[in-house]
N, C-alpha and C positions, 0 to 999 in steps of 0.2 A: 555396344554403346549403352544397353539397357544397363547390363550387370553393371557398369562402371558408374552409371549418374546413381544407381539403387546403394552398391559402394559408398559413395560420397554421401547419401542421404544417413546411412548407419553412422558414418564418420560424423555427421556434420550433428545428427540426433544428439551422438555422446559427446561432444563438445556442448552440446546446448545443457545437456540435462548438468554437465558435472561444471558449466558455469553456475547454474540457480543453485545448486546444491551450495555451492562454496559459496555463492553472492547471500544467499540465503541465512545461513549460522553464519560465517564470518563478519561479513558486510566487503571489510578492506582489507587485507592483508596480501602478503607476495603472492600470495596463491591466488585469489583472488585478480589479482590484477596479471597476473601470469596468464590464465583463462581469458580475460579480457583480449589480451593480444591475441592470442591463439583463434579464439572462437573470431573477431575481427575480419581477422587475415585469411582464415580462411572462407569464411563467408563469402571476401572480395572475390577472393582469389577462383571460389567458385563462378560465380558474376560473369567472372573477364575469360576463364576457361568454357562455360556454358553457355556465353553469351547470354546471360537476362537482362533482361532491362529494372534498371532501378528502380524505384519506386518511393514516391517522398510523399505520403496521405497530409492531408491539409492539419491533421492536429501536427504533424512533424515539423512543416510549417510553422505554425504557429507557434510551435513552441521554439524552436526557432529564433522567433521573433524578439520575444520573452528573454532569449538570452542575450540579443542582439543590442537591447535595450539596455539590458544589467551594463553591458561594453560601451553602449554610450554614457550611458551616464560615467561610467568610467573615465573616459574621454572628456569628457566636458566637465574633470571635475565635481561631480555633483554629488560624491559620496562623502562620508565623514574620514574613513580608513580606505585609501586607495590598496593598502597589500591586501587587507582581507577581502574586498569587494574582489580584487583582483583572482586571487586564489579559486573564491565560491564561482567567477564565470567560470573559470576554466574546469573547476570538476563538476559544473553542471554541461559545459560543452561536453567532456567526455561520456557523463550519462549522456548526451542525445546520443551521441556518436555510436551507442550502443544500442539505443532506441530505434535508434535507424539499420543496423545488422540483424536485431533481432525481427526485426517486422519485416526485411528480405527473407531472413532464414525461412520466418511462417508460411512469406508467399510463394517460395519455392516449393516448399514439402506439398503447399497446399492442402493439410491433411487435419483441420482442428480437432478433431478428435486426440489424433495421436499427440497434438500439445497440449494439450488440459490434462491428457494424462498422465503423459511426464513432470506437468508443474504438479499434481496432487501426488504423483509417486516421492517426488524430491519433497514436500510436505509430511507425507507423511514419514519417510528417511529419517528426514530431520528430527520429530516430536521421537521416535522411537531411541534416537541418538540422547537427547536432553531427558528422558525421563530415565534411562541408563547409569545415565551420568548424575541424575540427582538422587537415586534410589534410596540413598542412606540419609538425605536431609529431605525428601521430596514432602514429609509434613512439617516440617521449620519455618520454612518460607517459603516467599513466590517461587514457583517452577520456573529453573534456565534461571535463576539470579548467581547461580556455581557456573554459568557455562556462559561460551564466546557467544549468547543470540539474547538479545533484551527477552524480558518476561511478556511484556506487550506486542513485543515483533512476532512474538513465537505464538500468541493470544491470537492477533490477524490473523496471522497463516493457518490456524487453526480452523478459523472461522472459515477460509478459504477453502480448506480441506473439507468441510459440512458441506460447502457450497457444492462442491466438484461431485463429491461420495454421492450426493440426491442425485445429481447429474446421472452419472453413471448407472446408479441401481435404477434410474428411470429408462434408460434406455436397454437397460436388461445386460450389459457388458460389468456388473459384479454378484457375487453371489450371496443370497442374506446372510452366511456366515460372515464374508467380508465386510459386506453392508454395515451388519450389526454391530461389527469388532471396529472399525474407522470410528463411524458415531458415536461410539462410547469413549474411545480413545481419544477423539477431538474435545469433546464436550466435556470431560474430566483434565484435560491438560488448561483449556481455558479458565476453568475452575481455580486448578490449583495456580495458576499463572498470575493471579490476583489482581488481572486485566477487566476494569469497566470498561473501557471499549469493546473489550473480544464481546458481553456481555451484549453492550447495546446493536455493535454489530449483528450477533447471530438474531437477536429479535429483529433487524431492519430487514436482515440476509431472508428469513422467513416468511414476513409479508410479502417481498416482491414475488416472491417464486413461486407461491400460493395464489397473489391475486391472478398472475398471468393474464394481462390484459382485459381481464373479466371483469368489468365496472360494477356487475350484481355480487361480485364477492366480497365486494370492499369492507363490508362492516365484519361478514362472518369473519374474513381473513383478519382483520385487525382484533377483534375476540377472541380469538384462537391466539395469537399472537402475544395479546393478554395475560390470556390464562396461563400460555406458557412463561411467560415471564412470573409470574404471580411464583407458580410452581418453583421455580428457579431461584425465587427469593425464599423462600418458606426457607430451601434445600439450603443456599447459604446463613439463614439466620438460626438454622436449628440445630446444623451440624457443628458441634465445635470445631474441627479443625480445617473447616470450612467458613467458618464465622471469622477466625483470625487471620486466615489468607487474606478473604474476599471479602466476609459478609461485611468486616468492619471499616474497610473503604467503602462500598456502598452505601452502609449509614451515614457514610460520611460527606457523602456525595449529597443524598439527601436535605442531608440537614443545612448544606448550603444552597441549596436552590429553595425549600423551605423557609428559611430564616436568612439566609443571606451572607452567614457565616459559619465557619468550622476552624475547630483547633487542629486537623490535619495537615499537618507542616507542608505537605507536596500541594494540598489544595490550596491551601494557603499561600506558598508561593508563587502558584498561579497564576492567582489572583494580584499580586502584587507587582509579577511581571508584564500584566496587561497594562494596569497601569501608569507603571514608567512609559510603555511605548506609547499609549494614548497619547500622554502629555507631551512627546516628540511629533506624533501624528498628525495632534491637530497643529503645529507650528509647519509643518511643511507635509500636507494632505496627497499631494497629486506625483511628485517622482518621489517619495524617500529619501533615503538616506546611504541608499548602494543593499548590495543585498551580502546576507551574514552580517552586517553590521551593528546589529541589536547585541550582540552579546558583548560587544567592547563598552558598551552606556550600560547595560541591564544591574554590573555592581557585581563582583564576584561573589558565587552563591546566590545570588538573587536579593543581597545584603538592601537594596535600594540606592544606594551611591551609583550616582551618574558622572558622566564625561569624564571617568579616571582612566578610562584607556586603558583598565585590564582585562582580561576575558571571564568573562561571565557566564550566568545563564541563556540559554534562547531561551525565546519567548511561551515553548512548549505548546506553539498554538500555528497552525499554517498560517490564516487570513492574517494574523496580525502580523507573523513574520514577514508575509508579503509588503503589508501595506507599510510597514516601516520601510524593508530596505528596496521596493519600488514603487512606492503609496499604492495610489487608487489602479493610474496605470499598469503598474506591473500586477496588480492582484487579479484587471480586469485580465490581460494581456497572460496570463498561468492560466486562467481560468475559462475562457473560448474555449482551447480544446477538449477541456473536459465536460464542456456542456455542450457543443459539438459532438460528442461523444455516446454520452448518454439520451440526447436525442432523437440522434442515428439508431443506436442501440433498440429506442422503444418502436421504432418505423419496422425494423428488419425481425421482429420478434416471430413473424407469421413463416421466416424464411428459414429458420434453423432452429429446434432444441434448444442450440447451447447457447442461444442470445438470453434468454430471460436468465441463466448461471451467471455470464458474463455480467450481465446488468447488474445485477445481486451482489457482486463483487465489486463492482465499480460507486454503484451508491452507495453502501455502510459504506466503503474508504472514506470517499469525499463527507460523508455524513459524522465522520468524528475526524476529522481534521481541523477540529475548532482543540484538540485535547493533545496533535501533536507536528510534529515538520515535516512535510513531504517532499516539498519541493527540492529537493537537493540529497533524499534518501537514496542508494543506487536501488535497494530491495524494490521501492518505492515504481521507481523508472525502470526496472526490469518486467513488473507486473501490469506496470504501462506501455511497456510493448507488446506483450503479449493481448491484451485486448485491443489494441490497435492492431496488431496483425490478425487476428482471429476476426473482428470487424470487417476489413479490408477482403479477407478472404470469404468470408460468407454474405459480402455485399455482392461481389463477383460473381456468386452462385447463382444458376438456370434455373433450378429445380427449387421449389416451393413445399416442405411441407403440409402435409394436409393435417 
């Protein structure tokens, strides 16, 4: 009976790792969703063979709820594009439905260790696969703009990958050859990725993990944090092929929070698609307008032209996309479990190591989702299972840490 559940655990590992691998570079495709099924079914099907008992954690719930809501308003008319609103519930139903597989899967293994491992092994997979593949234009442009994974998706995961590597070298499970070779690898792929998030991220990513609950460290840790940033800048503004990746968005970045404005077309449109949705927002503040729905008003290209009922831009910004296609309600109603989450999160810190990683990962996300869409990302909702299952299973835990 041993050999057979140990069996199913090897089976059930390589279904998990070689869905995030494919969920991860691809996002959507056959393959992709092929995985889906597969990893799914079998999951159940372990369940109903092993007898376990299900498990639904209150953010599961909750989110849930959030979707439940998107379907009423459906029901009750209250969107602007019933096929689109309709469409967005159902592949965010599917991401739950995976949210909820993937958090059985963790609490079965019970093993977090061995999942952080395999999501930093499938990370690093990944960056090794995209810089391969960009070898011969890798100083042209942003890294992964030749390849099936965004330049910023791949900038995250990177960041995630910094996250995980301290993890590990702290607990003495990598070696400083490895150690040193990840950290250079992540932190150069962010780089060339031309990603300000990955950027802001790893400075957020490095405060939390540093202060460690230590309220006396608060200043050194944000000084340090600093100086590494400072560093960082010097490095993108002195290097030239460094400056035209990176360094020249972040002036750019700058010089709109600065002054208020910038001729950077991307910022620029931004900017422009906040406020078409504002001026929708405040007309109907509290349910929106259905969810995905911003992009059929936003004006193809982000041109400004409203109610033409072509597809456009999203909003490139979560909170707003929320509050348009579920105002206030559905922004509060997404956003419970994540603050749920991360509160839990700072409670349990004294019970495991790998809560304050997890943490780290969980705050920079929410912490530049003012800059892109999660709600409805599967990458997005796969990463959100995994800290809900990893949560779940180190809440459960006897043994304390000293």
């Amino acid at each position: 009976m041993f050999e057979r559940r140990n069996l199913g655990f090897k089976l059930h590992d390589l279904l998990f790792f070689i869905l995030i691998v494919f969920s991860f570079y691809f996002t959507r495709n056959i393959l992709c969703s092929l995985m889906m099924i597969l990893f799914f079914g079998y999951t159940f099907l372990r369940m109903i063979k092993e007898n376990h008992k299900m498990i639904i954690p209150r953010p599961c719930i909750e989110l849930l709820i959030f979707i439940l809501y998107g379907a009423g308003n459906i029901i009750l008319s209250n969107v602007l594009y019933k096929n689109v609103a309709q469409k967005m519930v159902i592949s965010i139903s599917l991401n739950w439905l995976m949210i909820l597989a993937i958090v059985q899967y963790i609490y079965m293994k019970k093993d977090v260790f061995k999942i952080l491992k395999m999501f930093e092994i499938s990370i690093f997979i990944i960056d090794l696969i995209v810089i391969v593949l960009s070898l011969g234009t890798i100083t042209e442009g942003r890294l992964a703009s030749g390849t099936n994974i965004n330049s910023n998706m791949l900038s995250m995961l990177c960041v995630y990958g910094i996250i995980l590597t301290l993890f590990f070298h702290k607990k003495g499970e990598m070696t400083d050859k490895a150690y040193w070779f990840r950290l250079i690898l992540y932190s150069i792929s962010i780089l060339l990725s031309g990603s300000r998030k990955g950027l802001i991220m790893t400075v957020i990513a490095f405060f939390i993990i540093n202060i460690e609950g230590k309220k006396k460290k608060i200043i050194k840790t944000l000084l340090a944090s600093l100086g590494i940033a400072m560093v960082v800048y010097i490095l993108i503004m002195y290097i030239p092929v460094l400056y035209n990746i990176i360094g020249v968005r972040v002036e750019n970045l700058i010089i709109l929070l600065t002054e208020g404005s910038t001729d950077e077309g991307s910022l620029k449109s931004r900017q422009t698609l906040v406020q078409i949705a504002m001026e929708y927002i405040k007309q109907k503040p509290w349910t929106g307008y259905g969810y995905d729905c911003f992009k059929m008003v936003s004006g193809t290209g982000g041109s400004g032209k409203v109610g033409v009922g072509e597809v456009g831009y999203y909003s490139h910004n979560n909170y707003i996309e929320l509050l348009f296609g579920g105002g206030i309600i559905g922004l509060i109603l997404y956003y419970l479990p994540m603050l749920y989450l991360v509160i839990n999160l700072i409670k349990l810190q004294k019970k495991d190591d790998c809560i304050v990683y997890i943490l780290a990962i969980m705050i920079s996300k929410l912490a530049i989702e003012y800059a892109y869409v999660s709600y409805y990302n599967r990458l997005d909702a796969y990463i959100l299972a995994i800290i809900i299952g990893c949560y779940f299973v180190v809440r459960e835990k006897k043994t304390i840490v000293e």
